[in-house]
C-alpha positions in Angstrom: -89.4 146.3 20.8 -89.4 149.0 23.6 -92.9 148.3 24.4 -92.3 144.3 24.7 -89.6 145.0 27.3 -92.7 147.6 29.0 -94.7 144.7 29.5 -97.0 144.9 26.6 -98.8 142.2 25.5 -99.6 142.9 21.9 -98.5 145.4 20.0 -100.1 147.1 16.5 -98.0 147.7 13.7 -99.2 150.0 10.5 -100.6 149.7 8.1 -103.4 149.8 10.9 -106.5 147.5 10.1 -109.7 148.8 11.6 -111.0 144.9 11.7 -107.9 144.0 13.7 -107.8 146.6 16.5 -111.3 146.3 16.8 -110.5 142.4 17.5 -108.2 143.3 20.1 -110.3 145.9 21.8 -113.4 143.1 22.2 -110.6 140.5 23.7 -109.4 142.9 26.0 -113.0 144.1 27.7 -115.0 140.1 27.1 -118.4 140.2 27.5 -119.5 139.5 31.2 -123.3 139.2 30.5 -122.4 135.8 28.2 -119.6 134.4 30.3 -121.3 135.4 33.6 -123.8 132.6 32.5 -121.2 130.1 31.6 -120.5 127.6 33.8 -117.2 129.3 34.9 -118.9 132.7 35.0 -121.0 131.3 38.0 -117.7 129.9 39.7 -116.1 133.0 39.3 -118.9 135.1 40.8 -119.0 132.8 43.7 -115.6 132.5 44.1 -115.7 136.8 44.4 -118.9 136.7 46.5 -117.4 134.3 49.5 -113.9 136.5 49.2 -116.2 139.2 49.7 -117.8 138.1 52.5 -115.0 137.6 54.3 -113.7 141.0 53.7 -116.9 142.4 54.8 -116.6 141.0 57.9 -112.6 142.0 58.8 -113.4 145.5 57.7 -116.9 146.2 58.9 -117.8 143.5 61.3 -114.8 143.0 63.4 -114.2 146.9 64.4 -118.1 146.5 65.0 -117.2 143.8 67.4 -118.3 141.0 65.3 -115.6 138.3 65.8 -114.3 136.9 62.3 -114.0 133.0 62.9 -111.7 130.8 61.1 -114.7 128.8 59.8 -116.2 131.7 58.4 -112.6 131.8 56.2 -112.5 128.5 55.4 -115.8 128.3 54.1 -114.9 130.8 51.3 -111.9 129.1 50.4 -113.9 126.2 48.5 -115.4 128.4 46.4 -112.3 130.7 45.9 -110.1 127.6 44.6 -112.9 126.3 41.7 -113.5 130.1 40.9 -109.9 130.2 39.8 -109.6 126.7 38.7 -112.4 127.2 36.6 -112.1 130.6 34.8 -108.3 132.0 35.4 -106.3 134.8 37.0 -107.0 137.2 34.9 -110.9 136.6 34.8 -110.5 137.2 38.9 -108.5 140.4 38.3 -110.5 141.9 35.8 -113.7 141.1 37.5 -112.1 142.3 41.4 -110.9 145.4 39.6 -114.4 146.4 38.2 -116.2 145.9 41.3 -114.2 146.6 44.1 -111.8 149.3 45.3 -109.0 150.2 47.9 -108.5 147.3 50.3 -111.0 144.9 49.0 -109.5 145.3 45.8 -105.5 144.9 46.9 -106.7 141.8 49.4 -109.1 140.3 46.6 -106.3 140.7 43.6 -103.6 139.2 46.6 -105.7 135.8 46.9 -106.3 135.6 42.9 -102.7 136.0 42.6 -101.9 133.1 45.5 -104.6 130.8 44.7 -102.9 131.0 40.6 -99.7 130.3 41.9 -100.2 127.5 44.2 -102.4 125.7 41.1 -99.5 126.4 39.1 -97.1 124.7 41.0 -99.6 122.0 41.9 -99.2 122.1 44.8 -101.8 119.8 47.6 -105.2 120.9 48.2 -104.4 121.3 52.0 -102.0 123.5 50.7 -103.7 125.7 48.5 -106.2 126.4 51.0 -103.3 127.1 53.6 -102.1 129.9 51.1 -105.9 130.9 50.2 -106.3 131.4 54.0 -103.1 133.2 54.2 -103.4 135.8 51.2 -107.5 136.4 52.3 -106.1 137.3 56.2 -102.7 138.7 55.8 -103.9 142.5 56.0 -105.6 142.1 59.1 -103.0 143.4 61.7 -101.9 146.2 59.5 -101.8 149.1 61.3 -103.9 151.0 59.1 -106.8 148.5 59.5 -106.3 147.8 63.5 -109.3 148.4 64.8 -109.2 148.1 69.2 -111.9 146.8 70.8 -111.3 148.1 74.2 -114.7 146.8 75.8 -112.4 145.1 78.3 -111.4 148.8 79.4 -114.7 150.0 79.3 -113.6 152.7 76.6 -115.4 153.1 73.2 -114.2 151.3 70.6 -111.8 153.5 68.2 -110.2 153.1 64.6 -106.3 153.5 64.6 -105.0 155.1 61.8 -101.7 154.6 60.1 
């Protein structure tokens, strides 16, 4: 009972069957060669691909001096909303989480969780792109990924650190 209140989703009770927990182990870790050539597999890896890309460019184009453009976000969010649709949440956190680390990972696993919640709800289209925006942009003034561009005051650019 303890573990249920834990958060555990499945439990194993003894005797212990050696058919069964190998069942459980295969759910838990699918098999991403077969699904990646599923229909959602693809959606999913695009999905991933165009958040990606936008990370890319806040955290290694921008404190290059490469502006980030809102079109360059919105493009992504297409592709972000059917990768969700399409597999599910967990598909997007399990794949974010093998691929990606640190801030790509916590801004990545912040949109999967948004974009899931605003299909949940049902809420508009405009919406959910309003939130996918939102959840793939809302680490960019964080202090700990500022980056000045101070080309105005003829310094070099510098990182600021938190």
């Amino acid at each position: 009972m303890q573990a249920w209140a834990l958060g555990a989703t499945d439990t194993i009770s003894r005797p212990f069957d050696a058919q069964g927990i190998l069942q459980r182990i295969r759910s838990a870790f699918p098999d991403t060669v077969r699904f990646d050539a599923t229909a959602s597999g693809k959606a999913l890896n695009r999905g991933i691909a165009a958040a990606h890309e936008v990370m890319v460019k806040i955290f290694e184009k921008l404190p290059a001096g490469i502006p980030l453009t809102i079109s360059d976000v919105m493009e992504a969010e297409n592709q972000i909303l059917k990768a969700i649709k399409q597999s599910s949440l967990r598909e997007w956190l399990t794949t974010v989480g093998r691929h990606h680390t640190d801030s790509y990972r916590h801004c990545l696993f912040v949109t999967g969780f948004a974009v899931a919640f605003a299909q949940h709800l049902g809420m508009r289209e405009d919406d959910q792109r309003r939130l996918t925006r939102a959840s793939l942009l809302h680490d960019v003034a964080r202090p700990s990924f500022l980056w000045l561009s101070s080309t105005s005051r003829g310094n070099s650019r510098t990182r600021k650190s938190a």
